[in-house]
C-alpha positions as CSV (number, residue, x, y, z in Angstrom):
1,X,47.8,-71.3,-24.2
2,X,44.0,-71.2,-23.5
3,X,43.5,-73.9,-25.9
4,X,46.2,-76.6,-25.3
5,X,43.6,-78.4,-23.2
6,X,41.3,-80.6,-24.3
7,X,38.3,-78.8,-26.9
8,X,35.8,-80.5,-28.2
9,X,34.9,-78.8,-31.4
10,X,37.0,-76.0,-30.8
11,X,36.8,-73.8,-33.5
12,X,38.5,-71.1,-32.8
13,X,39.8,-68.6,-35.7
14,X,43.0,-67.2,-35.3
15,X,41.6,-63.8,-35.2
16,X,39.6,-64.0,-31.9
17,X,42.0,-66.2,-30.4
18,X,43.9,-63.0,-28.5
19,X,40.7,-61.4,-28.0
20,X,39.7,-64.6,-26.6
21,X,43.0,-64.7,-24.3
22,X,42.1,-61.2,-22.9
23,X,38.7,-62.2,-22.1
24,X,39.8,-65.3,-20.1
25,X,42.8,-63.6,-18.3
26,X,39.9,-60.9,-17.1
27,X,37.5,-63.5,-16.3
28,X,39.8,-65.5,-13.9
29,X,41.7,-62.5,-12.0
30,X,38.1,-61.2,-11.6
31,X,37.4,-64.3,-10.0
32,X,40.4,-64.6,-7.9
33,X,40.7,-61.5,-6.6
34,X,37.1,-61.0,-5.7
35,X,36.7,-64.7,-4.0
36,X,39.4,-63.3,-1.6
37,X,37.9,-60.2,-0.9
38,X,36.3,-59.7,2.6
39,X,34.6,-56.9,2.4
40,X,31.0,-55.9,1.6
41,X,29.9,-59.7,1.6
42,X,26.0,-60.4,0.6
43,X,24.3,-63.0,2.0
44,X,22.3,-65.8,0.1
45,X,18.5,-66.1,0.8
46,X,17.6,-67.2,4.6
47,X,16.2,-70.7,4.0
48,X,19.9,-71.6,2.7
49,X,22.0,-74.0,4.7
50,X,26.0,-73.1,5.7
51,X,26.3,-74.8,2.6
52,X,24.6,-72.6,0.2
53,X,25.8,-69.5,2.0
54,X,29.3,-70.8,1.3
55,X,28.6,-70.4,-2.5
56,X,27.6,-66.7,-2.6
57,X,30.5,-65.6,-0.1
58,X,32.0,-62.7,-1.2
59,X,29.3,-61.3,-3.3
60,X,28.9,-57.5,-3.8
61,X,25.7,-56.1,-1.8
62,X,24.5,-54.3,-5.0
63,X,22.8,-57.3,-6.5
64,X,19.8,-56.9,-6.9
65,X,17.6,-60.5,-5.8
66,X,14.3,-61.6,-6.5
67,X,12.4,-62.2,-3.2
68,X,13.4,-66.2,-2.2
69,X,11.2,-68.6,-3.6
70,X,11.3,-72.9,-3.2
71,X,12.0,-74.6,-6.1
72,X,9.3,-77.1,-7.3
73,X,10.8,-80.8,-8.9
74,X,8.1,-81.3,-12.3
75,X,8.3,-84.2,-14.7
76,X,5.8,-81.9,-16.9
77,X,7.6,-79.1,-18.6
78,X,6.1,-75.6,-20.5
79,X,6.2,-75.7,-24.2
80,X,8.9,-72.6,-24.7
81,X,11.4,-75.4,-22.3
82,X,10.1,-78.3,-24.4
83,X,11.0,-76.7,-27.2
84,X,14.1,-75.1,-26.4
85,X,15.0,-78.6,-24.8
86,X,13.8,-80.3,-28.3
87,X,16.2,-77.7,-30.3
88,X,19.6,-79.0,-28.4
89,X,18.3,-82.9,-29.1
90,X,17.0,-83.4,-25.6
91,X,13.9,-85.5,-25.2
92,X,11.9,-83.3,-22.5
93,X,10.4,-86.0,-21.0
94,X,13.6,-88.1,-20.3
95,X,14.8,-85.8,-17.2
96,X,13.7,-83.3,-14.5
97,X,12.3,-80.0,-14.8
98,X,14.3,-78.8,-11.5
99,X,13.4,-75.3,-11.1
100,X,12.5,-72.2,-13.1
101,X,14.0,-69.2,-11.6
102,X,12.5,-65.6,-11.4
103,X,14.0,-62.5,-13.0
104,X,17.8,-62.0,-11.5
105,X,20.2,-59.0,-12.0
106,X,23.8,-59.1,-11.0
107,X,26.0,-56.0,-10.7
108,X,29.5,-56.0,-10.6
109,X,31.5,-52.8,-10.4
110,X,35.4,-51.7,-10.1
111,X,38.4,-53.6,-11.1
112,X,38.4,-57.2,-11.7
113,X,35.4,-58.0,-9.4
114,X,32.1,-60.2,-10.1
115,X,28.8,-60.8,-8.4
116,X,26.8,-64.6,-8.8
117,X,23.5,-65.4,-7.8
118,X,21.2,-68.4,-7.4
119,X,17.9,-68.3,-5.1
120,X,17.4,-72.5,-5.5
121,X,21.7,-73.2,-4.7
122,X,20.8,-76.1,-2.5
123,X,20.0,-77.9,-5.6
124,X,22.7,-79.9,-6.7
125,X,23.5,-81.6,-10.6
126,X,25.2,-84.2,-12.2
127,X,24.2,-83.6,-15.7
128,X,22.3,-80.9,-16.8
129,X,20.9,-78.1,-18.9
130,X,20.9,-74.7,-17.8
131,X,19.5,-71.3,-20.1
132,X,18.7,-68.1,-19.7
133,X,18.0,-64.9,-22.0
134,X,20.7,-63.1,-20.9
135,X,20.6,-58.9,-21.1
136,X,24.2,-57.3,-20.8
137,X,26.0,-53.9,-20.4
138,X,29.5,-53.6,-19.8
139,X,32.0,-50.8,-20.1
140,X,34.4,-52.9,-21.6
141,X,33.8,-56.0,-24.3
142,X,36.2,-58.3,-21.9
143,X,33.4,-57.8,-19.1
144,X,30.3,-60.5,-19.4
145,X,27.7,-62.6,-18.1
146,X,27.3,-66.1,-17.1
147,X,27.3,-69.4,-15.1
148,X,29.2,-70.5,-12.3
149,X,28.9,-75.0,-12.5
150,X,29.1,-78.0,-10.1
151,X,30.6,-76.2,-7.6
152,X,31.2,-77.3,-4.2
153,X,30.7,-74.5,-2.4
154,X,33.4,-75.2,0.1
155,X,34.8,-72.3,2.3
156,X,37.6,-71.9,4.9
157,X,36.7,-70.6,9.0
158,X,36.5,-67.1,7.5
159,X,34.1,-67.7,4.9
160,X,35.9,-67.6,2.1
161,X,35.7,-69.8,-0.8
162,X,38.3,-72.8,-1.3
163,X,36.8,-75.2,-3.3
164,X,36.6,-76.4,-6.6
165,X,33.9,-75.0,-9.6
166,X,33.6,-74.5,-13.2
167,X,33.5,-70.9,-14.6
168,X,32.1,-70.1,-18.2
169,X,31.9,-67.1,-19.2
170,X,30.3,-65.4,-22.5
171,X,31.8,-61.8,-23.5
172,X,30.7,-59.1,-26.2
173,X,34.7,-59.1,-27.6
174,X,35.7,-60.7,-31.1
175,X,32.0,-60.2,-31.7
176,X,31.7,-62.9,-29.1
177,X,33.7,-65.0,-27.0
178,X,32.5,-68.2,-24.7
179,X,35.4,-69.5,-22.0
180,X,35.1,-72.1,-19.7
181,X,37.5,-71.7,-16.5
182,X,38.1,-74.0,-13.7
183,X,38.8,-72.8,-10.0
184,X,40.7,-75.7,-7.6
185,X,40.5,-74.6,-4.0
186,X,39.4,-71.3,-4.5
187,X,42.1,-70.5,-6.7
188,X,42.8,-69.8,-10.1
189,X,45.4,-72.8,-11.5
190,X,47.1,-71.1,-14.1
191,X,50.1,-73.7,-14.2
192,X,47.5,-75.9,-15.2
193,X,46.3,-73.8,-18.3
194,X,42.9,-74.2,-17.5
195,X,40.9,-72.4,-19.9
196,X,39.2,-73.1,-23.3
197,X,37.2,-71.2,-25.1
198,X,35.1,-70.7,-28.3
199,X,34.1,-67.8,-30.6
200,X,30.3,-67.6,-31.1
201,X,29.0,-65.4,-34.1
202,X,30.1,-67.6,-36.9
203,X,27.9,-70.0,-35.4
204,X,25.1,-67.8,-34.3
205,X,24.5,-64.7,-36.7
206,X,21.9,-63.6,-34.4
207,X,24.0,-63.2,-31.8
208,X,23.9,-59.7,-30.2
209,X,27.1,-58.0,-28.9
210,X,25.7,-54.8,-28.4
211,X,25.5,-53.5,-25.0
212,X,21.6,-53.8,-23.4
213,X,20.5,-56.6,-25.9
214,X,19.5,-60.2,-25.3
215,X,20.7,-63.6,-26.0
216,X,19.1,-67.1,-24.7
217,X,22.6,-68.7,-23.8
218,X,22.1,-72.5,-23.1
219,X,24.7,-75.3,-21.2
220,X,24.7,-78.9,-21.5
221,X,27.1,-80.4,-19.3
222,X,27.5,-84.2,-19.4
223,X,30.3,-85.3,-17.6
224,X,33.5,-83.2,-18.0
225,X,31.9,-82.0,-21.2
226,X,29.9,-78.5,-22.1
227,X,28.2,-78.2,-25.3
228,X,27.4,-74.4,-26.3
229,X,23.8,-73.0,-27.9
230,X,23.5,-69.5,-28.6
231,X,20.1,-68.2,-29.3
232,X,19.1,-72.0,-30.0
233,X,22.4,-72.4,-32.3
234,X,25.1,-75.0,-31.7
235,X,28.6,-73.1,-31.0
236,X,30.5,-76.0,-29.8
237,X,31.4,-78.1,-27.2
238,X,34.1,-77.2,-24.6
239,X,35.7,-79.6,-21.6
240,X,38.9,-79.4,-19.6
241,X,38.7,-82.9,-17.6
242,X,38.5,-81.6,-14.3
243,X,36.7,-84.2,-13.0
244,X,34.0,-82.1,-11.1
245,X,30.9,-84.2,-11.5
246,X,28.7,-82.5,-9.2
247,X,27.6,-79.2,-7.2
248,X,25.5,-76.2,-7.6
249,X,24.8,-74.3,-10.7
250,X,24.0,-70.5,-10.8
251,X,24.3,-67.3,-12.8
252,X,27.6,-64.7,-12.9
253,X,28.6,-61.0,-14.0
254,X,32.3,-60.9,-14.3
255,X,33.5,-56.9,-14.7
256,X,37.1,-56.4,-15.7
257,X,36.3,-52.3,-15.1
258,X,34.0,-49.8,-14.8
259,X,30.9,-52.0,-14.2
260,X,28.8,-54.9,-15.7
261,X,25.0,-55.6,-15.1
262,X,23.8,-58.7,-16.5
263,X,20.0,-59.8,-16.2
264,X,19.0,-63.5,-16.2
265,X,15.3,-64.1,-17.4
266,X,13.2,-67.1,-18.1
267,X,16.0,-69.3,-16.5
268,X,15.8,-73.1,-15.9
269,X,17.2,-75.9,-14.8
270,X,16.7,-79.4,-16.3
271,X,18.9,-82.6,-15.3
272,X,19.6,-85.3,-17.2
273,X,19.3,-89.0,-16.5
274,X,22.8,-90.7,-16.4
């Protein structure tokens, strides 16, 4: 099911392809069910318009957020981007350093809920590169951590979210699991068997499963494609032709149960030129 749609690269074995399944279902009821919940929202930071605010609707209040900062636009970039930027075949003077974020940590606890954060949302991207090192702990391996893309951050009169985004999330199950989901006004689509996904250690024996240990998860998207890197290693490329070509970016915890923390550090965002 999750990968009659169109996978670049797929490379999925058979053995992690019902892990894979599990993780996906988990990752879009959390979604679902906690975009419609109404309680307990958190708002975004205060310089963000209607529009931003739209975004983080919904979130649990027990985020934890650095203090709001403005983003600053730099052609130059710092040797650890360049580099990292240089290791995925990116020239790091060909785009825009957009912002580097501060430390983030996102909780999410009970069933099937999730918690996303961004302090810089009112930044919006056409093609991009986004990375983090990412730290985890989740009760469960279908829980992870992750990034919410090009959404449009549209909400209804109360607030909640009825838009359309990209979901991808990257679990510790099947020693490592990467799905990409899509959300089409505010909903989960599953008639429309929109999710793909990718296993990641055979392509990254670094990778780290293990709860409180850290990977540097990297996204290209270009167009209705997202190519994969894992700790620097290529993992594949993954695109469902949804045709959403532009919004905001920002980081996810997706819990299935129990809880999930997931902490973003040395984040950035770099667009691309067209």
């Amino acid at each position: 099911m999750l990968v009659s749609a169109c996978v670049q690269n797929s490379r999925v074995s058979a053995e992690a392809t019902a892990a894979a399944q599990k993780v996906q279902n988990a990752f879009a009821q959390a979604t679902a069910d906690a975009l419609a919940a109404q309680n307990n929202p958190t708002l975004p930071p205060a310089e963000a318009t209607s529009v931003a605010q739209s975004t983080l609707a919904n979130a649990p209040t027990s985020t934890v957020r650095p203090s709001p900062t403005v983003p600053v636009r730099d052609n130059s970039v710092p040797p650890e981007i360049s580099s990292d930027l240089q290791r995925m075949g990116i020239d790091p003077t060909s785009g825009v350093l957009e912002w580097q974020h501060p430390p983030i940590t996102l909780f999410a606890e009970g069933k099937n809920t999730f918690d996303h954060g961004n302090n810089f949302l009112l930044t919006v991207v056409t093609d991009f590169v986004i990375a983090a090192d990412v730290t985890w702990n989740t009760l469960f391996g279908t829980a992870g951590c992750g990034y919410f893309l090009r959404s449009d951050g549209k909400t209804d009169d109360n607030n909640n979210f009825t838009g359309n985004q990209y979901m991808l999330g990257i679990s510790r199950a099947a020693l490592g699991v990467v799905g990409l989901s899509t959300m089409r006004n505010g909903q989960i689509d599953e008639d429309r068997d929109e999710t793909v996904q990718l296993e990641i250690q055979p392509f990254d024996p670094s990778f780290q499963f293990q709860n409180d240990t850290t990977n540097h998860f990297a996204i290209i998207g270009r167009d209705d494609v997202f190519s994969v890197y894992s700790n620097g290693n290529y993992v594949g490329d993954l695109s469902i032709g949804a045709g959403f070509l532009k919004g905001f970016v920002g980081f996810l915890a997706i819990n299935e149960s129990g809880n999930t923390t997931c902490t973003f550090n040395n984040a950035y965002l770099y667009t691309l030129p067209k």
